[in-house]
N, CA, C, O and CB atoms as a CASP TS submission, in Angstrom:
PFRMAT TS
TARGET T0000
AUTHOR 0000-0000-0000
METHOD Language model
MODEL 1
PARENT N/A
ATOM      1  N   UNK     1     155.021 193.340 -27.229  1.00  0.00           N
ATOM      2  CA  UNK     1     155.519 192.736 -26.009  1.00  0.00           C
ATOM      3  C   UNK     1     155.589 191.227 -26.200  1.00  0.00           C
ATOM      4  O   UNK     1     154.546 190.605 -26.398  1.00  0.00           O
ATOM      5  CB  UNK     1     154.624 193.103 -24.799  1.00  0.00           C
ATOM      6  N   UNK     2     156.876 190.547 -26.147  1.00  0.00           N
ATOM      7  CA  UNK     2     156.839 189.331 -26.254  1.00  0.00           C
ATOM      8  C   UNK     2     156.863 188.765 -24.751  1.00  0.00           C
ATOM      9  O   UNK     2     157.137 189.352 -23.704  1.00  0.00           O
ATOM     10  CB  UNK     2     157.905 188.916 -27.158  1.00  0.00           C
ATOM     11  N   UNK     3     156.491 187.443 -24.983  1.00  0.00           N
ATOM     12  CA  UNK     3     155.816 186.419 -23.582  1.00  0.00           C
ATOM     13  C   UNK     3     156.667 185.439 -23.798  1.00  0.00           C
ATOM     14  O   UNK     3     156.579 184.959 -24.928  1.00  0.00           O
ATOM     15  CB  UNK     3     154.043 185.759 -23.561  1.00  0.00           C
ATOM     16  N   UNK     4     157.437 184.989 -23.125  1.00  0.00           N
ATOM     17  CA  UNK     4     158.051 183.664 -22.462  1.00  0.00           C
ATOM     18  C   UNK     4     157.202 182.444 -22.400  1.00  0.00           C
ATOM     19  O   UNK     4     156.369 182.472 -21.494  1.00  0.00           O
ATOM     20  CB  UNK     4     158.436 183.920 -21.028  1.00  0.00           C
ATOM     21  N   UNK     5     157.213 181.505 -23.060  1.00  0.00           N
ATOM     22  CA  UNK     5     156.818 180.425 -23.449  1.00  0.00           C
ATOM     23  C   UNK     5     156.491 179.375 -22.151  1.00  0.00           C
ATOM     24  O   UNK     5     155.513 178.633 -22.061  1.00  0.00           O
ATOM     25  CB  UNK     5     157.825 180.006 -24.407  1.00  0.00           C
ATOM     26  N   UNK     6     157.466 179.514 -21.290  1.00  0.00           N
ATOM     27  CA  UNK     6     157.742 178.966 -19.739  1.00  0.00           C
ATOM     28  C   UNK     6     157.459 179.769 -19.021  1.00  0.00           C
ATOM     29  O   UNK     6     157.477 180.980 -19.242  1.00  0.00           O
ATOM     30  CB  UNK     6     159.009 178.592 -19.285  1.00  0.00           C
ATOM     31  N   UNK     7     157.114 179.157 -17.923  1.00  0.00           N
ATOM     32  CA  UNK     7     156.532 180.124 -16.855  1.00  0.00           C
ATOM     33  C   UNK     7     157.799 180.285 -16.408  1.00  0.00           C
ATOM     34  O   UNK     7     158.688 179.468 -16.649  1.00  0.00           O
ATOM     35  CB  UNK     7     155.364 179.646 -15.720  1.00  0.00           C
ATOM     36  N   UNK     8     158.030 181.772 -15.456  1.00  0.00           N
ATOM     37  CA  UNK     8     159.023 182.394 -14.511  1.00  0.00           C
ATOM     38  C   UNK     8     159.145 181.968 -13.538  1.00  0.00           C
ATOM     39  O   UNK     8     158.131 181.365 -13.186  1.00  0.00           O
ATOM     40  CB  UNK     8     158.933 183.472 -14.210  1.00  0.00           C
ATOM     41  N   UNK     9     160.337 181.949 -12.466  1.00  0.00           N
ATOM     42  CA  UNK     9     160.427 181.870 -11.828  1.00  0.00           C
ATOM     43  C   UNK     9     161.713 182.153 -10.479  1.00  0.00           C
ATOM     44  O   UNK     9     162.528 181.266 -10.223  1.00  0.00           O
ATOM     45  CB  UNK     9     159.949 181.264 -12.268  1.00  0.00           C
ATOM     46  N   UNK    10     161.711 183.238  -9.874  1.00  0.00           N
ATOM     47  CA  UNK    10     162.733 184.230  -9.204  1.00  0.00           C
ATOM     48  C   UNK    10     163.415 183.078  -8.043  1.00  0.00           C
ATOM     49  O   UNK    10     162.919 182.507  -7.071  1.00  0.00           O
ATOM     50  CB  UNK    10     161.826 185.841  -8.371  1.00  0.00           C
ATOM     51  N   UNK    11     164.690 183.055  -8.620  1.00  0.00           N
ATOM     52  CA  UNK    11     165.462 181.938  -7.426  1.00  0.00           C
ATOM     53  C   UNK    11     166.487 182.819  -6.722  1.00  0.00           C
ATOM     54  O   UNK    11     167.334 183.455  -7.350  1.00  0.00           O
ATOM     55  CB  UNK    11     166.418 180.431  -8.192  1.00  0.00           C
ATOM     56  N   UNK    12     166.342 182.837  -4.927  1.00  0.00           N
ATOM     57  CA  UNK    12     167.066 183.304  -4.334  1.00  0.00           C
ATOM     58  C   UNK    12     168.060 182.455  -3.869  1.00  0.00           C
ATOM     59  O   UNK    12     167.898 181.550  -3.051  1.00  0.00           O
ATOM     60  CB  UNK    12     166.520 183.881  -3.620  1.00  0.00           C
ATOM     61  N   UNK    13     169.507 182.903  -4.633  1.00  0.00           N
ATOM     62  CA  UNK    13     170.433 182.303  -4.127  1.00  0.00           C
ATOM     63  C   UNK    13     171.674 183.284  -3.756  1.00  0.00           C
ATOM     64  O   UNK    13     171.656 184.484  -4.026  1.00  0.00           O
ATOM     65  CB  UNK    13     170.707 181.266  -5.004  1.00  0.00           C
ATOM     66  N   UNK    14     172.945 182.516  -2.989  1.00  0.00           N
ATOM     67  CA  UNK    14     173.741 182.990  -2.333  1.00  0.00           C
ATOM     68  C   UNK    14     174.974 183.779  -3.549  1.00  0.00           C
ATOM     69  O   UNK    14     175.253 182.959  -4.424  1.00  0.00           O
ATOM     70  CB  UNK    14     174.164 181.797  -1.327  1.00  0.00           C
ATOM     71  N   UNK    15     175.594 184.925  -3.711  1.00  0.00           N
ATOM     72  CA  UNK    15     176.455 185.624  -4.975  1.00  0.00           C
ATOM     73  C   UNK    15     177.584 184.291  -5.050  1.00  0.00           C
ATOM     74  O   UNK    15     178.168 184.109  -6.118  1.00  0.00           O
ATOM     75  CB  UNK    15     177.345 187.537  -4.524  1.00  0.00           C
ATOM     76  N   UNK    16     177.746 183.758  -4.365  1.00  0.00           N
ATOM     77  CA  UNK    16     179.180 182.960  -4.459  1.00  0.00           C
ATOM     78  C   UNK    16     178.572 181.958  -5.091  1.00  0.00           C
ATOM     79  O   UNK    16     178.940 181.942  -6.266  1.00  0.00           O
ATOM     80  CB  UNK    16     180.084 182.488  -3.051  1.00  0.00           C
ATOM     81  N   UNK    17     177.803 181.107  -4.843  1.00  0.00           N
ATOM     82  CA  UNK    17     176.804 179.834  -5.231  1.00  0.00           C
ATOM     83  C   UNK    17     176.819 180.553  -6.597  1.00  0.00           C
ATOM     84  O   UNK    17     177.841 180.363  -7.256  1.00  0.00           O
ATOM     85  CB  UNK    17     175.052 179.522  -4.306  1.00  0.00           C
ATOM     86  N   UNK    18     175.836 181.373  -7.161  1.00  0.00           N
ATOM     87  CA  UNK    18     175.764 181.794  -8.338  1.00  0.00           C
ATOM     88  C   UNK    18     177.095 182.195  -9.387  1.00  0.00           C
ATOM     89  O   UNK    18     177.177 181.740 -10.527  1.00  0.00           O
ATOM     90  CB  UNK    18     174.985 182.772  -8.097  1.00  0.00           C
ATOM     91  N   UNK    19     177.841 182.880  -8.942  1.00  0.00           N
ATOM     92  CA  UNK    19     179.724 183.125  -9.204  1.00  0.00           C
ATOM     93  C   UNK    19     179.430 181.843  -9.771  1.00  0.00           C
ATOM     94  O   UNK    19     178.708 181.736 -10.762  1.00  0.00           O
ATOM     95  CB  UNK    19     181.228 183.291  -7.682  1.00  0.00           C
ATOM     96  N   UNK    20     179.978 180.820  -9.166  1.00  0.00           N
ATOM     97  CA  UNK    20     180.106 179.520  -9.464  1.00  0.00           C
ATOM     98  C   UNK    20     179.276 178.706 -10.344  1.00  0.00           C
ATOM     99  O   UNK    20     179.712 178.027 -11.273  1.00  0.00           O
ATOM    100  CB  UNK    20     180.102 179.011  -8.469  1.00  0.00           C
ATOM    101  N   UNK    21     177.933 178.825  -9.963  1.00  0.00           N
ATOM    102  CA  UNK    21     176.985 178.256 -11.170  1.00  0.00           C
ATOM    103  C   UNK    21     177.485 178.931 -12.547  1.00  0.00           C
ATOM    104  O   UNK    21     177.983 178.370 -13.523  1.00  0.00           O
ATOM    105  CB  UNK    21     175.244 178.680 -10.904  1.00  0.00           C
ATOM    106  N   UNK    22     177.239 180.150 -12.366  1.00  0.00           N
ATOM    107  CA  UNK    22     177.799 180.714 -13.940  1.00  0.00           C
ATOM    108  C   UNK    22     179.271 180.179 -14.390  1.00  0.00           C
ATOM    109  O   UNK    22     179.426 179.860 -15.569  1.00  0.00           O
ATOM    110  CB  UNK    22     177.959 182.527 -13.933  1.00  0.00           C
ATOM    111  N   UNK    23     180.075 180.103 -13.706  1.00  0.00           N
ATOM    112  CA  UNK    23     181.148 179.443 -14.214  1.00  0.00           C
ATOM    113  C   UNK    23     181.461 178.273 -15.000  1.00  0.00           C
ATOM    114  O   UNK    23     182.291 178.134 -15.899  1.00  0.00           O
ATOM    115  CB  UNK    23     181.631 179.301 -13.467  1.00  0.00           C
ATOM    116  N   UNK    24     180.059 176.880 -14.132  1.00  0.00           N
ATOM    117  CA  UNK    24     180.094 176.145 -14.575  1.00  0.00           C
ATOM    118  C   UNK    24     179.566 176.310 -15.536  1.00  0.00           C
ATOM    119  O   UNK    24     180.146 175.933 -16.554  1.00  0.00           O
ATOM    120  CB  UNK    24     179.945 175.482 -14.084  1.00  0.00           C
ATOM    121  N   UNK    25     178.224 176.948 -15.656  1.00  0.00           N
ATOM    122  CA  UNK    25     177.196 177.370 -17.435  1.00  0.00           C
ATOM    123  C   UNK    25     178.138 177.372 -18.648  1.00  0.00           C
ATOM    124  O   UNK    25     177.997 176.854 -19.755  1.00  0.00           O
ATOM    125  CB  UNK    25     176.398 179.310 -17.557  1.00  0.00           C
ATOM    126  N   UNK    26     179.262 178.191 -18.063  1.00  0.00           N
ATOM    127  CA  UNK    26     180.215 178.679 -19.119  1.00  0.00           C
ATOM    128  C   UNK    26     181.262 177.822 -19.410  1.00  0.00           C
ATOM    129  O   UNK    26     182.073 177.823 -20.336  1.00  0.00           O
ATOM    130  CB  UNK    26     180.802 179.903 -18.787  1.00  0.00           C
ATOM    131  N   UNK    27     181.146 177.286 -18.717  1.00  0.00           N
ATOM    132  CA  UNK    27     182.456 175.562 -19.244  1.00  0.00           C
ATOM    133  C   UNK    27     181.437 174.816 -19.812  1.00  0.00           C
ATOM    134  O   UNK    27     181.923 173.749 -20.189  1.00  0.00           O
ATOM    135  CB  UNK    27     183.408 174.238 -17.642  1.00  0.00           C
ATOM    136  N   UNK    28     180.108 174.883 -20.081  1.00  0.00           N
ATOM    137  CA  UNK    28     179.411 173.599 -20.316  1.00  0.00           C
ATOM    138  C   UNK    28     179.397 174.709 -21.463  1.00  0.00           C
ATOM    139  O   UNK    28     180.468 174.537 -22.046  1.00  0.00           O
ATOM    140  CB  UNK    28     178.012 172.734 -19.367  1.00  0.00           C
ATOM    141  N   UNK    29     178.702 175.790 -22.094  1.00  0.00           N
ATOM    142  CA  UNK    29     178.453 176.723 -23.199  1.00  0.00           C
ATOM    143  C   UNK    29     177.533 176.903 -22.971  1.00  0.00           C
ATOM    144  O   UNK    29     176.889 177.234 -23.966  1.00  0.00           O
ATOM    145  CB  UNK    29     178.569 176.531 -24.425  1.00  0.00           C
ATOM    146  N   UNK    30     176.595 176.862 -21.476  1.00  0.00           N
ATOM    147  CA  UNK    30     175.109 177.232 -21.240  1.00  0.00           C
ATOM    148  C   UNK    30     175.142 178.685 -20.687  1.00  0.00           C
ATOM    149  O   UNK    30     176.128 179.257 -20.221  1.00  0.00           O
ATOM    150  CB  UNK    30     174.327 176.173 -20.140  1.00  0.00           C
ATOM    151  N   UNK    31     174.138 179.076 -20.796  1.00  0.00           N
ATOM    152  CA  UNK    31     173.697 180.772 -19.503  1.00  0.00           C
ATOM    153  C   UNK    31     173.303 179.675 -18.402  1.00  0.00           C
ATOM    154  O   UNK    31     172.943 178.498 -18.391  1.00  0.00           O
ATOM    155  CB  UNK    31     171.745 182.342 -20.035  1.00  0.00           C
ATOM    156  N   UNK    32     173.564 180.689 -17.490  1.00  0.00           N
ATOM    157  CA  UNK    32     173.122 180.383 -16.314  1.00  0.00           C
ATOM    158  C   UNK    32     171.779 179.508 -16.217  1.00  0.00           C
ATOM    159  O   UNK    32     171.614 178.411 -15.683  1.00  0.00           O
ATOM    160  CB  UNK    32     173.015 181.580 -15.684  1.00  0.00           C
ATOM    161  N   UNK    33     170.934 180.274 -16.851  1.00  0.00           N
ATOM    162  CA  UNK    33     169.312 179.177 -16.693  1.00  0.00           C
ATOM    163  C   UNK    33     169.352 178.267 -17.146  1.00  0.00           C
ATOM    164  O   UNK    33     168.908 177.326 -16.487  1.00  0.00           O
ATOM    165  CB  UNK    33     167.997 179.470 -17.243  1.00  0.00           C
ATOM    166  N   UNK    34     169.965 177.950 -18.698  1.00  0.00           N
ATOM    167  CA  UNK    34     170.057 176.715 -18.981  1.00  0.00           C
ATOM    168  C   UNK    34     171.101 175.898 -18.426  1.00  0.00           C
ATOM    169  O   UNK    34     171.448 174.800 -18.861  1.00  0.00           O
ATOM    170  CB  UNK    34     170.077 176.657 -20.150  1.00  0.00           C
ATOM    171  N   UNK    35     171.509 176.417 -17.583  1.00  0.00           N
ATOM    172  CA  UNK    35     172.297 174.930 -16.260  1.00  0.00           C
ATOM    173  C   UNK    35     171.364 174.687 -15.267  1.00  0.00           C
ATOM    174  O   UNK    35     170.938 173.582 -14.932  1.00  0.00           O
ATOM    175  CB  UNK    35     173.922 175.391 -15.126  1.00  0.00           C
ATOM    176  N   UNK    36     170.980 176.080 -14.680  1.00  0.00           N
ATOM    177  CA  UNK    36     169.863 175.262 -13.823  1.00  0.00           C
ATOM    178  C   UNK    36     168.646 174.699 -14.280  1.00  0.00           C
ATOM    179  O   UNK    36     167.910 174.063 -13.526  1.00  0.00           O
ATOM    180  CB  UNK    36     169.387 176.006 -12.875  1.00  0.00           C
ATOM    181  N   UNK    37     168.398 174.896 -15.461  1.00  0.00           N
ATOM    182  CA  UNK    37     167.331 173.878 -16.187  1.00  0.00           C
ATOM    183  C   UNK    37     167.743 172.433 -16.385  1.00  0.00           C
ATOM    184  O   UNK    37     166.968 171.487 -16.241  1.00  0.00           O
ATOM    185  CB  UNK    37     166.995 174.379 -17.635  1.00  0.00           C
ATOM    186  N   UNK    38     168.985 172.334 -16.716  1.00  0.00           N
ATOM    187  CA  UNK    38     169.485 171.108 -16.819  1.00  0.00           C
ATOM    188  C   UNK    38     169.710 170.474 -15.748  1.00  0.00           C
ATOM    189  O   UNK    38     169.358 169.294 -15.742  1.00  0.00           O
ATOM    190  CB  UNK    38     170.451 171.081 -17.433  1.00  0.00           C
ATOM    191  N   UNK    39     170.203 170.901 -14.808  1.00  0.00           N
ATOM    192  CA  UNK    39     170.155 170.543 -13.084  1.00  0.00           C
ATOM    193  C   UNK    39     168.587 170.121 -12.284  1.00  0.00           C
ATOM    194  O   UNK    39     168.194 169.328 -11.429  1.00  0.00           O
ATOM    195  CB  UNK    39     170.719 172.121 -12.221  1.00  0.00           C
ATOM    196  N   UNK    40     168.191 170.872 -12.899  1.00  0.00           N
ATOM    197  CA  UNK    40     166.750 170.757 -11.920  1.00  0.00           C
ATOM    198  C   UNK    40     165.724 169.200 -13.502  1.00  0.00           C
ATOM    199  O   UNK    40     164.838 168.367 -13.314  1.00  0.00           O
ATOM    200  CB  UNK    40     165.493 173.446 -11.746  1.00  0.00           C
ATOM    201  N   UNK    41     166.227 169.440 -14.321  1.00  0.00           N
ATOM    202  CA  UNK    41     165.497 167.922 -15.222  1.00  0.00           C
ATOM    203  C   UNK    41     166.280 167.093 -15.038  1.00  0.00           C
ATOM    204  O   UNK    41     165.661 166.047 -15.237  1.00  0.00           O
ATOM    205  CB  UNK    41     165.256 167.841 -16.879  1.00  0.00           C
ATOM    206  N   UNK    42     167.980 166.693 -14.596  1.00  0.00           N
ATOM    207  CA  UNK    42     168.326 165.581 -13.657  1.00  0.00           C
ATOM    208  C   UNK    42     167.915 165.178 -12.771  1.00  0.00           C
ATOM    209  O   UNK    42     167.967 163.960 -12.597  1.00  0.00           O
ATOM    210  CB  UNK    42     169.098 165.572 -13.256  1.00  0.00           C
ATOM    211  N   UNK    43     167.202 166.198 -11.621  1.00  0.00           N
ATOM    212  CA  UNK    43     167.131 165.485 -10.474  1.00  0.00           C
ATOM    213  C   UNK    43     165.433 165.307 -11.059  1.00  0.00           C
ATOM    214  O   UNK    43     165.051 164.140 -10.974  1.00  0.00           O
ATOM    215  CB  UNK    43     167.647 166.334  -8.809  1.00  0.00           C
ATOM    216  N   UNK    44     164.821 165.881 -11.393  1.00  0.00           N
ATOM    217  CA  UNK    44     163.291 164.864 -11.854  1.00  0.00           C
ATOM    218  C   UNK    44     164.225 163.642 -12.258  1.00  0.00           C
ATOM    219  O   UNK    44     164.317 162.719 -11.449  1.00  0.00           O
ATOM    220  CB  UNK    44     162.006 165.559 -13.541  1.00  0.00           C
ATOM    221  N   UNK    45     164.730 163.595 -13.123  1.00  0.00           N
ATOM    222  CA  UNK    45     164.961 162.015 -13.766  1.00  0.00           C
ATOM    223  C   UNK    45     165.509 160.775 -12.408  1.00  0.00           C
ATOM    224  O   UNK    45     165.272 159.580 -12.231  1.00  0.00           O
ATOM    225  CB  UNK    45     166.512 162.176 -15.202  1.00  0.00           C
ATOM    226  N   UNK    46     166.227 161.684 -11.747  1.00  0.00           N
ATOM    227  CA  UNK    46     166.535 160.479 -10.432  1.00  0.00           C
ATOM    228  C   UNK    46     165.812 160.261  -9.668  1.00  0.00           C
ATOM    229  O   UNK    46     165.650 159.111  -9.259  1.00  0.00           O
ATOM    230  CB  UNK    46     167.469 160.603  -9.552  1.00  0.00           C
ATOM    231  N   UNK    47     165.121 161.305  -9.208  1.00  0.00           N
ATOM    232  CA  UNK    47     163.547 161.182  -8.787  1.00  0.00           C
ATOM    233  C   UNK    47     162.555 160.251  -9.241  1.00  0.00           C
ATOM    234  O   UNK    47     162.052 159.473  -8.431  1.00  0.00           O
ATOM    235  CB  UNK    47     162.928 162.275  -9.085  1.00  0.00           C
ATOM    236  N   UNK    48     162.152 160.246 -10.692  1.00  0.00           N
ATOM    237  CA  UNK    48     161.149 159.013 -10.949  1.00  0.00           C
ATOM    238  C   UNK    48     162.319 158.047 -11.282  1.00  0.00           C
ATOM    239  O   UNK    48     161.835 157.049 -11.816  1.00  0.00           O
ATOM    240  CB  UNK    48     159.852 159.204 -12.319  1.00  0.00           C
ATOM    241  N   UNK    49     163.394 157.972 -11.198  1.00  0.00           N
ATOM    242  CA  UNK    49     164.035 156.680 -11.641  1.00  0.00           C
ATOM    243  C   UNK    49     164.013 155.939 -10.100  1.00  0.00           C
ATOM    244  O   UNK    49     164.178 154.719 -10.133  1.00  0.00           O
ATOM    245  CB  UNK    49     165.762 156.917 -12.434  1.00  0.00           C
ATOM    246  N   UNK    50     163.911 156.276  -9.366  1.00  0.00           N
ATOM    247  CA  UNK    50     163.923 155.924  -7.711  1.00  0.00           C
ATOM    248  C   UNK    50     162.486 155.256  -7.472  1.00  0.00           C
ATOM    249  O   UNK    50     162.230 154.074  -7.240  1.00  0.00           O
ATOM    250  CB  UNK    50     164.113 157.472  -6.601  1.00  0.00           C
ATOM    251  N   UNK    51     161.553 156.437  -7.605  1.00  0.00           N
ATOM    252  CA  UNK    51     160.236 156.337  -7.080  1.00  0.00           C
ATOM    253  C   UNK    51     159.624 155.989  -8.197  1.00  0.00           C
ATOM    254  O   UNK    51     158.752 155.221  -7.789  1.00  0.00           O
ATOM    255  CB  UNK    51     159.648 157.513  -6.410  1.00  0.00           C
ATOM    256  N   UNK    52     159.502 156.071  -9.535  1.00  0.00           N
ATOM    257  CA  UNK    52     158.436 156.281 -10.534  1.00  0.00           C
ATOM    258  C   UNK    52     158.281 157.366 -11.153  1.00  0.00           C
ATOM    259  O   UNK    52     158.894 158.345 -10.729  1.00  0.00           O
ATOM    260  CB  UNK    52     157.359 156.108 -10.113  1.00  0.00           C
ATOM    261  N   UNK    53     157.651 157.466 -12.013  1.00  0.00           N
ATOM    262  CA  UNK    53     157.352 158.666 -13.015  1.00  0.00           C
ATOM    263  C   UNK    53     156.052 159.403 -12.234  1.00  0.00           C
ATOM    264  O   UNK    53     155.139 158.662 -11.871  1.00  0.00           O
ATOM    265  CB  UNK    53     156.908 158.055 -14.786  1.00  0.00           C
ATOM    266  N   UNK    54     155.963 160.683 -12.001  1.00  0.00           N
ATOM    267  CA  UNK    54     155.087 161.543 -11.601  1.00  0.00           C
ATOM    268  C   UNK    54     154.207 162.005 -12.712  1.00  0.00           C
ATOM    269  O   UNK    54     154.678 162.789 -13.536  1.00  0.00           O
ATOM    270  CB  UNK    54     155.729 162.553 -10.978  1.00  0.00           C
ATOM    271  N   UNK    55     153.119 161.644 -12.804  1.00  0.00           N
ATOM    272  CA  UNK    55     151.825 161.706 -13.243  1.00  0.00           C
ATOM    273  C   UNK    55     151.079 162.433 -12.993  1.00  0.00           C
ATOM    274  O   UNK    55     150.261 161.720 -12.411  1.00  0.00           O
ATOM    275  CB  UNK    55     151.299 160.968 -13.107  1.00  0.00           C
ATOM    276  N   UNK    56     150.528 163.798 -12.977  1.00  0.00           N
ATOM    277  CA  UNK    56     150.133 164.768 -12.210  1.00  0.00           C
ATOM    278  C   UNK    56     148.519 164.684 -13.196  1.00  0.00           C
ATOM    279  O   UNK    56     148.331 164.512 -14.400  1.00  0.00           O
ATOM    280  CB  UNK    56     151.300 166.312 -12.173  1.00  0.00           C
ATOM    281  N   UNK    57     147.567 164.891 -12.050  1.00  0.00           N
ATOM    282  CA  UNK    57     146.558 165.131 -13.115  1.00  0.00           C
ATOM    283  C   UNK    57     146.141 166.724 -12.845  1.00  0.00           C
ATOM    284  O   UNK    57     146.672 167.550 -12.102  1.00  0.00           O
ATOM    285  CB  UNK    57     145.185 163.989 -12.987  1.00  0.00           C
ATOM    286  N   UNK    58     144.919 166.847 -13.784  1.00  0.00           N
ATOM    287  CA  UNK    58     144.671 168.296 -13.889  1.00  0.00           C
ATOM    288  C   UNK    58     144.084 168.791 -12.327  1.00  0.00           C
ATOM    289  O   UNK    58     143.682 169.952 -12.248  1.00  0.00           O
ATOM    290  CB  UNK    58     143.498 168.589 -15.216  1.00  0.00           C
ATOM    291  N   UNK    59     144.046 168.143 -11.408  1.00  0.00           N
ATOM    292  CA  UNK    59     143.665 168.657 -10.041  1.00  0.00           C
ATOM    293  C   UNK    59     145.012 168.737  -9.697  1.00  0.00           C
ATOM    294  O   UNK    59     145.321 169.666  -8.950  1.00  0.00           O
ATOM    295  CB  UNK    59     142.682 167.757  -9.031  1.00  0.00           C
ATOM    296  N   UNK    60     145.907 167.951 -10.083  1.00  0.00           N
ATOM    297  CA  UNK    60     147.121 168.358  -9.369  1.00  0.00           C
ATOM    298  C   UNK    60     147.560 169.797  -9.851  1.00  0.00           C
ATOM    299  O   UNK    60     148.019 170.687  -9.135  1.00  0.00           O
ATOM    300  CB  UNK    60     148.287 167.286  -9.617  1.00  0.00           C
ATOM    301  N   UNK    61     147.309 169.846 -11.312  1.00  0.00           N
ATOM    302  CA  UNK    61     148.059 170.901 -11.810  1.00  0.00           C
ATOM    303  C   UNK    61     147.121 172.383 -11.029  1.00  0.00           C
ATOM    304  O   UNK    61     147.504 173.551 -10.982  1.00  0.00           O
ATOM    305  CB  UNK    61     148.083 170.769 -13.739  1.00  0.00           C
ATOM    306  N   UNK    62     146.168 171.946 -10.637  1.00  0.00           N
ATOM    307  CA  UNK    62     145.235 173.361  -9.833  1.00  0.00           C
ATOM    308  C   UNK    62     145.573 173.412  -8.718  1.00  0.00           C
ATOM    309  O   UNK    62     145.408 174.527  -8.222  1.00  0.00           O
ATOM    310  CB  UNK    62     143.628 173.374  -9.672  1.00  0.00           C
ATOM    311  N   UNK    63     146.070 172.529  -7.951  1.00  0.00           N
ATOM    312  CA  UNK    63     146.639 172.556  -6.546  1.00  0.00           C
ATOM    313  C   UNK    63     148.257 173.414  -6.367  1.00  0.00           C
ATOM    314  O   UNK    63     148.761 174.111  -5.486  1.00  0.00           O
ATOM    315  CB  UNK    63     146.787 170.840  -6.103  1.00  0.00           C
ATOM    316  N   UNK    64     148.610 173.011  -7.460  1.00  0.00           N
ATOM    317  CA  UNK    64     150.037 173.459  -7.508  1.00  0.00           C
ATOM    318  C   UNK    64     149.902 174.871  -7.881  1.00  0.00           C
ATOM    319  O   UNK    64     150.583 175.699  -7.277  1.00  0.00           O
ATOM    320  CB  UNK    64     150.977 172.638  -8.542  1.00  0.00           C
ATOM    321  N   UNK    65     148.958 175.299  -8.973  1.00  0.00           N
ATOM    322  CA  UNK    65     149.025 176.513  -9.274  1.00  0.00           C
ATOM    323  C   UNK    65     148.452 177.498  -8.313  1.00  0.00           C
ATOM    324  O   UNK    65     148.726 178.696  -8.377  1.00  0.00           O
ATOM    325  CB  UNK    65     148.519 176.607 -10.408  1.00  0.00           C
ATOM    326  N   UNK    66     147.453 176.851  -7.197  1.00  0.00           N
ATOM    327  CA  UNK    66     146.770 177.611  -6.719  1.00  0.00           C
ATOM    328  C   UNK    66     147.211 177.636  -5.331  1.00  0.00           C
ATOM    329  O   UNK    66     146.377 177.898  -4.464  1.00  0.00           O
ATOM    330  CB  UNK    66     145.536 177.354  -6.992  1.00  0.00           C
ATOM    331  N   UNK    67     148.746 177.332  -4.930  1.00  0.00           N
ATOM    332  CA  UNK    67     149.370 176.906  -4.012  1.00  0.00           C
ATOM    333  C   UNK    67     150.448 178.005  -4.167  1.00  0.00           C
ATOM    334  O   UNK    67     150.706 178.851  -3.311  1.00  0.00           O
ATOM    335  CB  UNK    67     149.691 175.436  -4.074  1.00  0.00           C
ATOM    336  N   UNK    68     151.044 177.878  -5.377  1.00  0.00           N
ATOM    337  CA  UNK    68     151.865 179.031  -5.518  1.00  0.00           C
ATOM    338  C   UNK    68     151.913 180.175  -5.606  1.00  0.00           C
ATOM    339  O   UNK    68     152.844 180.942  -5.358  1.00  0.00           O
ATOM    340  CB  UNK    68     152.271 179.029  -6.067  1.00  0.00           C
ATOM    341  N   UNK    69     150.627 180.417  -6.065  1.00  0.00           N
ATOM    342  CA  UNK    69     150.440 181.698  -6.109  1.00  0.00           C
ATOM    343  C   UNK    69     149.767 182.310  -4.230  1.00  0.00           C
ATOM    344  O   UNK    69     149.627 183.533  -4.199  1.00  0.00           O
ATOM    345  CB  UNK    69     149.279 181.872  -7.585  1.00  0.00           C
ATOM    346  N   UNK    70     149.592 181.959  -3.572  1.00  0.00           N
ATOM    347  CA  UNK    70     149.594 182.282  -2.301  1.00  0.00           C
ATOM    348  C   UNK    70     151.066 182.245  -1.550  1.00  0.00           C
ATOM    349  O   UNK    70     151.006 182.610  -0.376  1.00  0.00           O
ATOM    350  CB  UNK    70     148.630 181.397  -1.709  1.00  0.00           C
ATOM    351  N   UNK    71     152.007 181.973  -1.890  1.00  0.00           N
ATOM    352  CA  UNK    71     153.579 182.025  -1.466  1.00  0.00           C
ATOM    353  C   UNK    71     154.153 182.962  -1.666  1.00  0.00           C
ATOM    354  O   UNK    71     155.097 183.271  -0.938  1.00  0.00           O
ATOM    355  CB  UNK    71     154.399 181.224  -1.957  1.00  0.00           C
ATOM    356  N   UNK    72     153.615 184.027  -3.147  1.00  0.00           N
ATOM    357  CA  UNK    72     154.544 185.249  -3.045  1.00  0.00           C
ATOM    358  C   UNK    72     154.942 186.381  -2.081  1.00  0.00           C
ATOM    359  O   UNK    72     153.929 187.023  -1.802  1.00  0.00           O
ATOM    360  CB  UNK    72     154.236 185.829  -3.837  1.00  0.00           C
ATOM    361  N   UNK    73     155.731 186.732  -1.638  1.00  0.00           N
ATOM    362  CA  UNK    73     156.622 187.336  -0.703  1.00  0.00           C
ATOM    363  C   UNK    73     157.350 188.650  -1.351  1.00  0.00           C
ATOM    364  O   UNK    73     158.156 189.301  -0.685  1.00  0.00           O
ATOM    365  CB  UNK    73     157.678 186.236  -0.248  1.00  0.00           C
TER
END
């Protein structure tokens, strides 16, 4: 059984929105995830280019983990 290096994560979006994301994936030569990977590490970059670079320490990283995992639905 192989394991994914990155953690998962299930995005609910609209069939037309997605139609379209894949379209664009495929004019760029990406799959789908690797556009929204690339989409979602732009907006970090405009994000700390605005505010600063986010620095998370290891309490953050327990808050976050232990935050998310009470959200599943």
């Amino acid at each position: 059984m192989s394991r994914h290096k990155y953690p998962q994560y299930t995005l609910r979006i609209p069939e037309k929105a997605m139609d379209k994301l894949k379209y664009i994936a495929e004019y760029n030569g990406r799959s789908a995830n690797r556009e929204i990977e690339q989409l979602i590490l732009a907006h970090i970059a405009a994000f700390e280019k605005e505010y600063g670079e986010i620095l998370l320490t290891e309490e953050d990283y327990a808050f976050i983990r232990k935050s998310s995992l009470g959200r599943k639905s």
